[in-house]
PDB file with SEQRES, HELIX, SHEET and CRYST1 records, atoms N, CA, C and O in Angstrom:
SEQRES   1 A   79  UNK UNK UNK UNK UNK UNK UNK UNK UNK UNK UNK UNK UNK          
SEQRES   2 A   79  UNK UNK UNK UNK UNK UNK UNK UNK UNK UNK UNK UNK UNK          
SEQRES   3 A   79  UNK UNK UNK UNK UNK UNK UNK UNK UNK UNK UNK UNK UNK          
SEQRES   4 A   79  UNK UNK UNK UNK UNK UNK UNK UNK UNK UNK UNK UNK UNK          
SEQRES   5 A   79  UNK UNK UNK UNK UNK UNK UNK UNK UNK UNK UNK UNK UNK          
SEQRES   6 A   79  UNK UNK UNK UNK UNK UNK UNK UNK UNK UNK UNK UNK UNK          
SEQRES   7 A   79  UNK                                                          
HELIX    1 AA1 UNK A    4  UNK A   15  1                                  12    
SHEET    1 AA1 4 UNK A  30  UNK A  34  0                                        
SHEET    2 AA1 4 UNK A  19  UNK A  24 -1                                        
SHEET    3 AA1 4 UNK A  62  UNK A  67 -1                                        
SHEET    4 AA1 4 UNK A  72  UNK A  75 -1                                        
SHEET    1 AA2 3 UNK A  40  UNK A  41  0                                        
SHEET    2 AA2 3 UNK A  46  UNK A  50 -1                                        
SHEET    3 AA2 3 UNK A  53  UNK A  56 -1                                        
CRYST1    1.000    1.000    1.000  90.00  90.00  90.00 P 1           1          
ATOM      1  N   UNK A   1      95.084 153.539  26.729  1.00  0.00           N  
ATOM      2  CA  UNK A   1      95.535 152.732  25.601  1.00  0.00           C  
ATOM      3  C   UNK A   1      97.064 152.617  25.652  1.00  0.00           C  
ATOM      4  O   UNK A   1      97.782 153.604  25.811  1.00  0.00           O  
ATOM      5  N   UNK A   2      97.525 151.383  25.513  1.00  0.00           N  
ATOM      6  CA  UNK A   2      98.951 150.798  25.649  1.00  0.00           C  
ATOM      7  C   UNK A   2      99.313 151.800  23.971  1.00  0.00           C  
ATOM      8  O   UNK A   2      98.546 151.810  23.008  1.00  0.00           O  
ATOM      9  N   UNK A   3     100.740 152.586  24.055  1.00  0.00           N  
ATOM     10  CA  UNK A   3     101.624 152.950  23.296  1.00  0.00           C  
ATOM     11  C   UNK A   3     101.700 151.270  22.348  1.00  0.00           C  
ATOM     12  O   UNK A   3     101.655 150.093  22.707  1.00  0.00           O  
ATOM     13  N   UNK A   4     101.848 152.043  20.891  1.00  0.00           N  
ATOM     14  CA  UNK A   4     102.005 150.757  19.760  1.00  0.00           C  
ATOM     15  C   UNK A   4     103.388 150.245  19.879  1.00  0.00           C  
ATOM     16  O   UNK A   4     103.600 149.065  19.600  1.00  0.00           O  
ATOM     17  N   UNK A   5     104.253 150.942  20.227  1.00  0.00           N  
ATOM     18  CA  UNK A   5     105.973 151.007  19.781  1.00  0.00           C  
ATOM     19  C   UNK A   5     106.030 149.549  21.649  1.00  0.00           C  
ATOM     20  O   UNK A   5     106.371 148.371  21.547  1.00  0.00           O  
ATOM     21  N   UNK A   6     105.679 150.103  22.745  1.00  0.00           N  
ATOM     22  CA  UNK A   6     105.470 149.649  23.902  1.00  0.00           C  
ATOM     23  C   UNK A   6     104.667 148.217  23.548  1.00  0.00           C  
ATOM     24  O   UNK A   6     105.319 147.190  23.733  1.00  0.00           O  
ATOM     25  N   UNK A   7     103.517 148.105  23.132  1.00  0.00           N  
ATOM     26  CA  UNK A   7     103.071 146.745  22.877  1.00  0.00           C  
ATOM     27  C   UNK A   7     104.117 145.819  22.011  1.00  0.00           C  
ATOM     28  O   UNK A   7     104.152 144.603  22.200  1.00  0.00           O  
ATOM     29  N   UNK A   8     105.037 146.519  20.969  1.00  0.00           N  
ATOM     30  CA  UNK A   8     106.038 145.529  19.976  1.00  0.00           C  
ATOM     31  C   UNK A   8     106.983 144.902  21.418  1.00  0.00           C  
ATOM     32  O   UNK A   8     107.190 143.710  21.646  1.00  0.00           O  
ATOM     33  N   UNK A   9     107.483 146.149  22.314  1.00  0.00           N  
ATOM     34  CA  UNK A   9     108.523 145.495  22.518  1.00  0.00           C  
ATOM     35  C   UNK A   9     108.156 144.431  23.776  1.00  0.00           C  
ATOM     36  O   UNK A   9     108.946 143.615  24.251  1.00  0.00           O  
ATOM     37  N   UNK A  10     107.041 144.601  24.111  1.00  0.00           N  
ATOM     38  CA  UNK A  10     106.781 143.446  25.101  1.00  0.00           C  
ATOM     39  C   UNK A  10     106.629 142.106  24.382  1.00  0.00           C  
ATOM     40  O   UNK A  10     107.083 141.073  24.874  1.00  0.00           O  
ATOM     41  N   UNK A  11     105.884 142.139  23.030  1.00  0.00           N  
ATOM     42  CA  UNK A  11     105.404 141.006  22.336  1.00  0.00           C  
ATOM     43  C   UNK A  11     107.313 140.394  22.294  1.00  0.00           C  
ATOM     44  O   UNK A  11     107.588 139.285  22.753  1.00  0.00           O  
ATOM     45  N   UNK A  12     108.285 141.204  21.762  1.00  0.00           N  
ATOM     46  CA  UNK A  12     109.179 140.690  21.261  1.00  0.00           C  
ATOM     47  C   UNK A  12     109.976 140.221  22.878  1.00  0.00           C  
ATOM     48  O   UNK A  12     110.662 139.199  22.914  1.00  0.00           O  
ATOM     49  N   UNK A  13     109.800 141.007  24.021  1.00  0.00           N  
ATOM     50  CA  UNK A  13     110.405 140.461  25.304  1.00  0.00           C  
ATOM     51  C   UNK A  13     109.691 138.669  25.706  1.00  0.00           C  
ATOM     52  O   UNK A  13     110.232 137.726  26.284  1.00  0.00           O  
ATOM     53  N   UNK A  14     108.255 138.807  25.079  1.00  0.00           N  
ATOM     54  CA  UNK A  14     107.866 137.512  25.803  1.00  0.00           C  
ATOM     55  C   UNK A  14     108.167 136.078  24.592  1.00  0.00           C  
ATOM     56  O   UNK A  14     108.486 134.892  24.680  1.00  0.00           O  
ATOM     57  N   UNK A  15     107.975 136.652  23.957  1.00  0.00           N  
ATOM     58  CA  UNK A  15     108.623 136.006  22.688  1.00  0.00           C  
ATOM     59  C   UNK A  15     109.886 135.309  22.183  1.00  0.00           C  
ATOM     60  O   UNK A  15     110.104 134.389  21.394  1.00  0.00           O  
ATOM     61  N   UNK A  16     110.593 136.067  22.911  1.00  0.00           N  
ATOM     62  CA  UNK A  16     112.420 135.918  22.858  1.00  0.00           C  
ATOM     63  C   UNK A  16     112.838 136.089  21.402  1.00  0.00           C  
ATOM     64  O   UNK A  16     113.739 135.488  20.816  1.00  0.00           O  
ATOM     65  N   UNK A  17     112.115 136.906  20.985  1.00  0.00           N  
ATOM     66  CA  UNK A  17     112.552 137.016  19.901  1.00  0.00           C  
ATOM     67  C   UNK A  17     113.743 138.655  19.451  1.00  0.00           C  
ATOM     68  O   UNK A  17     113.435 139.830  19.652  1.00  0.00           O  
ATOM     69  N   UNK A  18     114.780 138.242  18.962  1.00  0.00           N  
ATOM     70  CA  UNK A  18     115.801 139.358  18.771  1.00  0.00           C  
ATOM     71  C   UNK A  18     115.416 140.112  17.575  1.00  0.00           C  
ATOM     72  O   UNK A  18     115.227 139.774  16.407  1.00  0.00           O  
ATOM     73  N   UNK A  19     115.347 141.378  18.283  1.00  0.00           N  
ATOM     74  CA  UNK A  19     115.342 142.521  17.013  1.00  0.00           C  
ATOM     75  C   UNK A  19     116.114 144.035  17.147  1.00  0.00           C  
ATOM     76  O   UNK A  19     116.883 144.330  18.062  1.00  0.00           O  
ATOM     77  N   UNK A  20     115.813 144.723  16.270  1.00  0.00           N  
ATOM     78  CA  UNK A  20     117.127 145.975  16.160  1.00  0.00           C  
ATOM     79  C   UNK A  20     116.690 146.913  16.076  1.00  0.00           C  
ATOM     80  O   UNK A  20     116.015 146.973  15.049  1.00  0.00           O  
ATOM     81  N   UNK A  21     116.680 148.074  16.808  1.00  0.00           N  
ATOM     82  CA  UNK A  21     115.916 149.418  16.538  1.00  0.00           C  
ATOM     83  C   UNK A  21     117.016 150.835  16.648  1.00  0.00           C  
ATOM     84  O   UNK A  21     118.017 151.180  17.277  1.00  0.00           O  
ATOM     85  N   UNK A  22     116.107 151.348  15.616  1.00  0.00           N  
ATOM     86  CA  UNK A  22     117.001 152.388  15.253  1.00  0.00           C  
ATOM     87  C   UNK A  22     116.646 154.112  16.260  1.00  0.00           C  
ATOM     88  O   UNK A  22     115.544 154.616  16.041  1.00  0.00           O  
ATOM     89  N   UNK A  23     117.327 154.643  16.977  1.00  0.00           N  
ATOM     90  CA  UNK A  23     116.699 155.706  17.455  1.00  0.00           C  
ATOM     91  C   UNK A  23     117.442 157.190  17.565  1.00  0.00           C  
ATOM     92  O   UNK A  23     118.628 157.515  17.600  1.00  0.00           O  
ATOM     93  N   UNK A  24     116.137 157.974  17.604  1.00  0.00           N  
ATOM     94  CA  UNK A  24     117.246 159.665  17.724  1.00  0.00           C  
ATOM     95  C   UNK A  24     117.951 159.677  18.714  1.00  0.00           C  
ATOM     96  O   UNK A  24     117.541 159.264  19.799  1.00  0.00           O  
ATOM     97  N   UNK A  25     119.064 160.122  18.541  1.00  0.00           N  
ATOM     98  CA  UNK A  25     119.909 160.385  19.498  1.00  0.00           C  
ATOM     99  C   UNK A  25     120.567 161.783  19.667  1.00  0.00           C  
ATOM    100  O   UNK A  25     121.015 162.280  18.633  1.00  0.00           O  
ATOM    101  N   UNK A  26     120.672 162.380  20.644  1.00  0.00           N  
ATOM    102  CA  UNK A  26     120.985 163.956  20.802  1.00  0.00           C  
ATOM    103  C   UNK A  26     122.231 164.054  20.936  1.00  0.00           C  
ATOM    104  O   UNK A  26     122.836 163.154  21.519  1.00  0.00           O  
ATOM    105  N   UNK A  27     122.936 165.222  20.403  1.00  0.00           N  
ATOM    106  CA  UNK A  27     122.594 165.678  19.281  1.00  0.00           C  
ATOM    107  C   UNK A  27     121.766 165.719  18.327  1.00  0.00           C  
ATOM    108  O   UNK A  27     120.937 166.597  18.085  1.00  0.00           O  
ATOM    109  N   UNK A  28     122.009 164.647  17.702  1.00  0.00           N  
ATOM    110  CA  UNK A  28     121.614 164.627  16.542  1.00  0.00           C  
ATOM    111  C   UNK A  28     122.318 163.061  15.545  1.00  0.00           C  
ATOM    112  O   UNK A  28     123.403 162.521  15.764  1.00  0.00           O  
ATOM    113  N   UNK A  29     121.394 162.696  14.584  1.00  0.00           N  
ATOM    114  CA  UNK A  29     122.101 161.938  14.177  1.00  0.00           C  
ATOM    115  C   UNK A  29     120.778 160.193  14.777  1.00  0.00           C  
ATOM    116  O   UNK A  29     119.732 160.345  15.407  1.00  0.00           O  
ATOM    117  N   UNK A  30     121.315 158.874  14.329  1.00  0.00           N  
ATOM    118  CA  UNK A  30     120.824 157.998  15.174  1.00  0.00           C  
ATOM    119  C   UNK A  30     121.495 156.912  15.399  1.00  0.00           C  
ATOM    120  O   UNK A  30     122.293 156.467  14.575  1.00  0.00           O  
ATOM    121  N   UNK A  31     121.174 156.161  16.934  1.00  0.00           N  
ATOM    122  CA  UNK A  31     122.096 154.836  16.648  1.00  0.00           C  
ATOM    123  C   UNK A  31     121.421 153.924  16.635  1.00  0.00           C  
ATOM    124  O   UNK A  31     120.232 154.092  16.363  1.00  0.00           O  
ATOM    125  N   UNK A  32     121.916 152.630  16.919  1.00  0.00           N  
ATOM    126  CA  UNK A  32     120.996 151.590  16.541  1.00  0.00           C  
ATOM    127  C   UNK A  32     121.450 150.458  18.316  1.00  0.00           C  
ATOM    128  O   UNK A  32     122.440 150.724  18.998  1.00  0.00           O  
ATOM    129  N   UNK A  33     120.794 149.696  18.547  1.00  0.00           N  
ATOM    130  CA  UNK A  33     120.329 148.876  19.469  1.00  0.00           C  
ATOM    131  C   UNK A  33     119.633 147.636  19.293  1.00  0.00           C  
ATOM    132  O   UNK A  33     118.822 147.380  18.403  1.00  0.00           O  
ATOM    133  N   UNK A  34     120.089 146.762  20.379  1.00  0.00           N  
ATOM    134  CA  UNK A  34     119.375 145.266  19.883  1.00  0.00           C  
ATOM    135  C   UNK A  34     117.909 145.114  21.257  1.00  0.00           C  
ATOM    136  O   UNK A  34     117.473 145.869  22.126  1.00  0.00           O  
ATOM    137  N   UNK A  35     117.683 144.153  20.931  1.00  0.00           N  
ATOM    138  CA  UNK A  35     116.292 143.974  21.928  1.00  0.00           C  
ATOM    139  C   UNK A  35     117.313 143.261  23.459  1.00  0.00           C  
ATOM    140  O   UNK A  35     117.226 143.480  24.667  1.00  0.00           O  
ATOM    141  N   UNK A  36     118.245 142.343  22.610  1.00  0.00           N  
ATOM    142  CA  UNK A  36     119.072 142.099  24.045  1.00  0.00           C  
ATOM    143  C   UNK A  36     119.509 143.120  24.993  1.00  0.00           C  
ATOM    144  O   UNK A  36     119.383 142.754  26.161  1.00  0.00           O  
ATOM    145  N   UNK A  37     119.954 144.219  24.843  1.00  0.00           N  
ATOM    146  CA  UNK A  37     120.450 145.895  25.467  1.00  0.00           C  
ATOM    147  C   UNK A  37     119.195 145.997  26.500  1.00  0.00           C  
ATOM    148  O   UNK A  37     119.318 146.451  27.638  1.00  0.00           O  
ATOM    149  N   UNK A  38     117.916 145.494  25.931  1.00  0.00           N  
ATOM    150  CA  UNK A  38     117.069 145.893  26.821  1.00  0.00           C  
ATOM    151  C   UNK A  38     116.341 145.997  28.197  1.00  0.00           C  
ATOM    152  O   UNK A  38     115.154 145.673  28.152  1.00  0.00           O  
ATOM    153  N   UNK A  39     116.795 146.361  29.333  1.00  0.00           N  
ATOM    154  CA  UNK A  39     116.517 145.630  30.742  1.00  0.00           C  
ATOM    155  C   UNK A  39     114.932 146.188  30.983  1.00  0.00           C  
ATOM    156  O   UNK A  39     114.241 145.595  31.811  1.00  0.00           O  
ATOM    157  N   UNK A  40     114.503 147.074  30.412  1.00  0.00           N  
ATOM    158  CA  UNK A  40     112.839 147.527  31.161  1.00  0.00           C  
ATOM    159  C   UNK A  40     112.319 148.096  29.935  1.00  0.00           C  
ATOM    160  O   UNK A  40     112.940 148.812  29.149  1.00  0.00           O  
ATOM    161  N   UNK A  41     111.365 147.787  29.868  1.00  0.00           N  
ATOM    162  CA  UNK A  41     110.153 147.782  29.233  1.00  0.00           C  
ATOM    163  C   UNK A  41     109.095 148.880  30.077  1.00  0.00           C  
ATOM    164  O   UNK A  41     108.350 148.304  30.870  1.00  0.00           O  
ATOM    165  N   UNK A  42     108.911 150.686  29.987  1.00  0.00           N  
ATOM    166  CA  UNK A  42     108.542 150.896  30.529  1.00  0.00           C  
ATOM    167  C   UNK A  42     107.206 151.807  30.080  1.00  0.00           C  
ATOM    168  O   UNK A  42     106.785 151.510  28.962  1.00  0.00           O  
ATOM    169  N   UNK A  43     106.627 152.650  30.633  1.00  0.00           N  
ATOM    170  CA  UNK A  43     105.206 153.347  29.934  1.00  0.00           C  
ATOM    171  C   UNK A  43     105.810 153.939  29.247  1.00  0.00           C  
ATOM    172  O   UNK A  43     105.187 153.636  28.229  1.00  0.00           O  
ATOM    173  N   UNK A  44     106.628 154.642  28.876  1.00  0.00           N  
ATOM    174  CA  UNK A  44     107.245 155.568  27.826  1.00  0.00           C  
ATOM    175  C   UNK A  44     108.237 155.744  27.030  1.00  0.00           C  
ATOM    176  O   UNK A  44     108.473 156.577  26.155  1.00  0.00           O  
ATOM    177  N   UNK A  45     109.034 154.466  27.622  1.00  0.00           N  
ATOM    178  CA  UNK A  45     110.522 153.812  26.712  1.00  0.00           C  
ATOM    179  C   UNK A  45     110.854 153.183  27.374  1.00  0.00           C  
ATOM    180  O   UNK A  45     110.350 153.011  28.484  1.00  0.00           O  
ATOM    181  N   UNK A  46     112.167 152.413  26.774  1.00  0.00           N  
ATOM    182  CA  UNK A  46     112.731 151.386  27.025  1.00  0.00           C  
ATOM    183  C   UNK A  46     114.200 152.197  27.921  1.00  0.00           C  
ATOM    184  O   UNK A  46     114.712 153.256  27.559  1.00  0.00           O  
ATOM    185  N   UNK A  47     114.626 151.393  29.083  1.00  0.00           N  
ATOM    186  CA  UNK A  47     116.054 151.340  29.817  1.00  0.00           C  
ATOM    187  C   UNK A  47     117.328 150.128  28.608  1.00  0.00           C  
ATOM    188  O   UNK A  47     117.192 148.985  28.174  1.00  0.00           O  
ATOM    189  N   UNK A  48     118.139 150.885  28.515  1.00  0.00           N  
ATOM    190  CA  UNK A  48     118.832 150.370  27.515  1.00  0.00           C  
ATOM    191  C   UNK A  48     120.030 149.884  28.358  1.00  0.00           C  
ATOM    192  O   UNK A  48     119.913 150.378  29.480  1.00  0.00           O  
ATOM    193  N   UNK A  49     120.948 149.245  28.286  1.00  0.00           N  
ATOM    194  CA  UNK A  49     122.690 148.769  29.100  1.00  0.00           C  
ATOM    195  C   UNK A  49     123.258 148.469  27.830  1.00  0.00           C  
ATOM    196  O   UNK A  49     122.886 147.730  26.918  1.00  0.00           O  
ATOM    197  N   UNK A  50     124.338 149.280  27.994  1.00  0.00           N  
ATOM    198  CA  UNK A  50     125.528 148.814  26.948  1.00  0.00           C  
ATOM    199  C   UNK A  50     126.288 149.747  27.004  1.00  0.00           C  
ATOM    200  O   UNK A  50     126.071 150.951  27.138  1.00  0.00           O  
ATOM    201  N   UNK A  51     127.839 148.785  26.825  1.00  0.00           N  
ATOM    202  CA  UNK A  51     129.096 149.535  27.817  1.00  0.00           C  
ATOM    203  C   UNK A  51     129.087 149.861  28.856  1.00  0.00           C  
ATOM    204  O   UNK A  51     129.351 151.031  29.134  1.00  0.00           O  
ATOM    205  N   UNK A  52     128.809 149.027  29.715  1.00  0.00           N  
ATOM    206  CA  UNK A  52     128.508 149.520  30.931  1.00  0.00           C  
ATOM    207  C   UNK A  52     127.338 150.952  31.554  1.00  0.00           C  
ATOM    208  O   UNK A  52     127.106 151.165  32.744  1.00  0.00           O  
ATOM    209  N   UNK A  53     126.922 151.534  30.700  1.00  0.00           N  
ATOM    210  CA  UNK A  53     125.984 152.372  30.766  1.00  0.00           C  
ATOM    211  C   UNK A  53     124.863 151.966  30.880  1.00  0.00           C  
ATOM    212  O   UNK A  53     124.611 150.854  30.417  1.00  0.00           O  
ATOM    213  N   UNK A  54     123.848 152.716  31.519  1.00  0.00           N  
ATOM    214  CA  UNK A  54     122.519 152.930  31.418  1.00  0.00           C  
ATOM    215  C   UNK A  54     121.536 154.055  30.567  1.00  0.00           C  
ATOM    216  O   UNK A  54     121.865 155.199  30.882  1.00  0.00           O  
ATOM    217  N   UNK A  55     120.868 154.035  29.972  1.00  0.00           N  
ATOM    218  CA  UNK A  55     120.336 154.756  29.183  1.00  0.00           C  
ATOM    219  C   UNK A  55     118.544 155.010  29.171  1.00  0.00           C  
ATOM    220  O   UNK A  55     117.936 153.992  29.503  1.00  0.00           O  
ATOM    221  N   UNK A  56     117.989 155.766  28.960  1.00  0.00           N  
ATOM    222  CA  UNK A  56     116.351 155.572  28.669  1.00  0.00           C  
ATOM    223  C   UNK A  56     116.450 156.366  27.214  1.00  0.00           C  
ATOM    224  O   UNK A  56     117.171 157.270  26.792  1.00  0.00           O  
ATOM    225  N   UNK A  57     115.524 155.691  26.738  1.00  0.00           N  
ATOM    226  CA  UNK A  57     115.214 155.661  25.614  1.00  0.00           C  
ATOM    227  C   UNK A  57     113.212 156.264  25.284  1.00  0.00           C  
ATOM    228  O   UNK A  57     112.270 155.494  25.098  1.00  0.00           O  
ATOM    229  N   UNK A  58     113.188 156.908  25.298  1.00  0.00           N  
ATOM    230  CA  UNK A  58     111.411 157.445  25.016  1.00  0.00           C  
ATOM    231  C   UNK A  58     111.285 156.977  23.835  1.00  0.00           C  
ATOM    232  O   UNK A  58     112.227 157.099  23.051  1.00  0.00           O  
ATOM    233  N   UNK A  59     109.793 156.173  23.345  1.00  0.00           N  
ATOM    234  CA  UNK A  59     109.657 155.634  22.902  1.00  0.00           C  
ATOM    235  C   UNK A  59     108.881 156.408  21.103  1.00  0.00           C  
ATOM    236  O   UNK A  59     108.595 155.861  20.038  1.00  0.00           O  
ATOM    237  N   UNK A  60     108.811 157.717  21.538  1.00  0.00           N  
ATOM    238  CA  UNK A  60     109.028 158.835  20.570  1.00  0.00           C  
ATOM    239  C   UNK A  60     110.105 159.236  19.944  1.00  0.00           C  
ATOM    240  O   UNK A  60     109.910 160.214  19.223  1.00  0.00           O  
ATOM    241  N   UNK A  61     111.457 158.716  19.971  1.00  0.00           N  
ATOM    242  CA  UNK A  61     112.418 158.468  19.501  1.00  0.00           C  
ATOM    243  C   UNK A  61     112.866 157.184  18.724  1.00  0.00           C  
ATOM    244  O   UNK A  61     113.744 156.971  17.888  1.00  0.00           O  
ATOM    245  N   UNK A  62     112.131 156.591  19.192  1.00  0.00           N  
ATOM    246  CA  UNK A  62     112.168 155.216  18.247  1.00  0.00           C  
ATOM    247  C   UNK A  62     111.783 155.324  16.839  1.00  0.00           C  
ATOM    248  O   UNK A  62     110.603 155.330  16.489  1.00  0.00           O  
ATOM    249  N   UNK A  63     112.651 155.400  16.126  1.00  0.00           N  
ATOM    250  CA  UNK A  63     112.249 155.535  14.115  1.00  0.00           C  
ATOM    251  C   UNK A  63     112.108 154.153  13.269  1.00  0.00           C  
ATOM    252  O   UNK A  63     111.507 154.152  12.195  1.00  0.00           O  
ATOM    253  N   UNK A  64     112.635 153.092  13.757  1.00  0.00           N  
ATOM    254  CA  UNK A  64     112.489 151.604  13.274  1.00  0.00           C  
ATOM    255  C   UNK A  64     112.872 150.598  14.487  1.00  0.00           C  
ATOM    256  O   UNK A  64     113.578 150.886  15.453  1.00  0.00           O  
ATOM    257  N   UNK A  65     112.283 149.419  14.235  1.00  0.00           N  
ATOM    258  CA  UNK A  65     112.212 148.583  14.863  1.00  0.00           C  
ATOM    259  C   UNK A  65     112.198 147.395  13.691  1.00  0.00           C  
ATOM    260  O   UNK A  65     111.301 147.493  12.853  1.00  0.00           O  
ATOM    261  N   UNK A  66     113.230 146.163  13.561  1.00  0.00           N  
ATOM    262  CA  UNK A  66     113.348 144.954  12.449  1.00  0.00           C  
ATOM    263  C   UNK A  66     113.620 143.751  13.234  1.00  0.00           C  
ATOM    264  O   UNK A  66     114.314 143.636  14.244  1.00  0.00           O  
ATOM    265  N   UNK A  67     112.915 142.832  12.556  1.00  0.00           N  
ATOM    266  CA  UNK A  67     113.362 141.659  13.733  1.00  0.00           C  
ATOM    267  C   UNK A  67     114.814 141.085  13.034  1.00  0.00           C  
ATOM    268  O   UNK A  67     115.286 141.402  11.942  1.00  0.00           O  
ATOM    269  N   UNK A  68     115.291 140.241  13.928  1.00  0.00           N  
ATOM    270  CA  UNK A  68     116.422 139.750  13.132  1.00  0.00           C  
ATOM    271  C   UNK A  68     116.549 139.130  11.654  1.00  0.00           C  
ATOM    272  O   UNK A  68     117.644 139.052  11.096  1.00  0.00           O  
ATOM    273  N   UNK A  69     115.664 138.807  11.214  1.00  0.00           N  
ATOM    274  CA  UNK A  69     115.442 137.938   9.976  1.00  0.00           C  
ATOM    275  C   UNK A  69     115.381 139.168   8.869  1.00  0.00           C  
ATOM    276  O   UNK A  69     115.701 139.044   7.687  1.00  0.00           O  
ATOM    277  N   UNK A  70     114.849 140.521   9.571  1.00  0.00           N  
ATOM    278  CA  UNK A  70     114.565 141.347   8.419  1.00  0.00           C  
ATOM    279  C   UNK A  70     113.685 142.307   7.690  1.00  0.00           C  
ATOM    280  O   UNK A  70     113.706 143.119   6.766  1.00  0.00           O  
ATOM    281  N   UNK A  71     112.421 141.463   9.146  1.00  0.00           N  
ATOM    282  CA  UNK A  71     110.846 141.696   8.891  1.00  0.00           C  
ATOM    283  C   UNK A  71     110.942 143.381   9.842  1.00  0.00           C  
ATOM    284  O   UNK A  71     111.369 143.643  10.966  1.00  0.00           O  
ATOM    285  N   UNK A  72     110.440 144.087   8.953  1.00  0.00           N  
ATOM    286  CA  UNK A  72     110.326 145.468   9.773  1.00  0.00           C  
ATOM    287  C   UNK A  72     108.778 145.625  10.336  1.00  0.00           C  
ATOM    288  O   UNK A  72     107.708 145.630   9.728  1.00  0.00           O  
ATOM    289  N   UNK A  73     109.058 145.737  11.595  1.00  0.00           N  
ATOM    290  CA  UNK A  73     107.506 146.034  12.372  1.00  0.00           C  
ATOM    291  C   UNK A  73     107.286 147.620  12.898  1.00  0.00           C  
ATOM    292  O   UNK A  73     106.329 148.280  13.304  1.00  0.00           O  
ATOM    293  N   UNK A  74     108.463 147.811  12.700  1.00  0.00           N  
ATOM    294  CA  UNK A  74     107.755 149.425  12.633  1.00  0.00           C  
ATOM    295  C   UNK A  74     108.989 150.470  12.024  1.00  0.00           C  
ATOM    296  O   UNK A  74     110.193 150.307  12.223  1.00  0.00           O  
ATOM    297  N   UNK A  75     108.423 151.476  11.306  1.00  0.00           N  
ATOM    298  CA  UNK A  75     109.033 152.471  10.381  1.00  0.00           C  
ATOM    299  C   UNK A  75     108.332 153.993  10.338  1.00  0.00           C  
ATOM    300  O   UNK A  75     107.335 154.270   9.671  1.00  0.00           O  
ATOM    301  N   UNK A  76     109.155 155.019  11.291  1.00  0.00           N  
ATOM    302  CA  UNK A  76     109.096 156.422  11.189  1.00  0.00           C  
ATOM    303  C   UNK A  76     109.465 157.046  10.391  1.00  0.00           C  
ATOM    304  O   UNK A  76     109.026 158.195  10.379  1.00  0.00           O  
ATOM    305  N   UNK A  77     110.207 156.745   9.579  1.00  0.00           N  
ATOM    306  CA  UNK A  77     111.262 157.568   8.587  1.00  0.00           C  
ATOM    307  C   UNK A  77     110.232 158.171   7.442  1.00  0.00           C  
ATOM    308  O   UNK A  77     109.400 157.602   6.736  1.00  0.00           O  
ATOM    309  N   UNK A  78     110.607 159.482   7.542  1.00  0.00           N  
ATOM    310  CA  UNK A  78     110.003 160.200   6.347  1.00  0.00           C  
ATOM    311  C   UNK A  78     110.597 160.112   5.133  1.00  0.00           C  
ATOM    312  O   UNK A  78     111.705 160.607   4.923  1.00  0.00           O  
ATOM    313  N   UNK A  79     109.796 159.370   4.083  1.00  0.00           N  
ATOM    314  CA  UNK A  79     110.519 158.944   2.674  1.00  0.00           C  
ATOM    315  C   UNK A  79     110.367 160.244   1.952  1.00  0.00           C  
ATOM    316  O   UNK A  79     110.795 160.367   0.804  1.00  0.00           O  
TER     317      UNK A  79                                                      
END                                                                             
């Protein structure tokens, strides 16, 4: 079974549609990221570029995902 967080971001890669996700980051703390940053789409997270860096991202770290307009398609956060 395809990961849920993994099925959004392909729908939103074939889609072209821009969205913003929020994720843990170590330390501690989280930052945030656009769907453009994104070069791979992979079984377990996303490869991120920005600032010249490369990054992976596990997709168990991912806490929100909003498309640009606003619409939230996915939300970890413990209220």
């Amino acid at each position: 079974m395809t990961n849920p967080v993994r099925q959004i971001f392909n729908r939103l890669k074939w889609t072209g549609q821009r969205a913003y996700f929020w994720y843990l980051n170590r330390p501690g703390g989280e930052e945030v990221a656009s769907t453009d940053d994104v070069v791979e789409v992979g079984a377990n997270g996303v490869v991120v570029a920005r600032g010249g860096k490369m990054s992976y991202i596990p997709y168990h770290r991912i806490v929100e995902i909003r498309l640009e307009t606003g619409e939230v398609l996915l939300d970890r956060r413990k209220n």
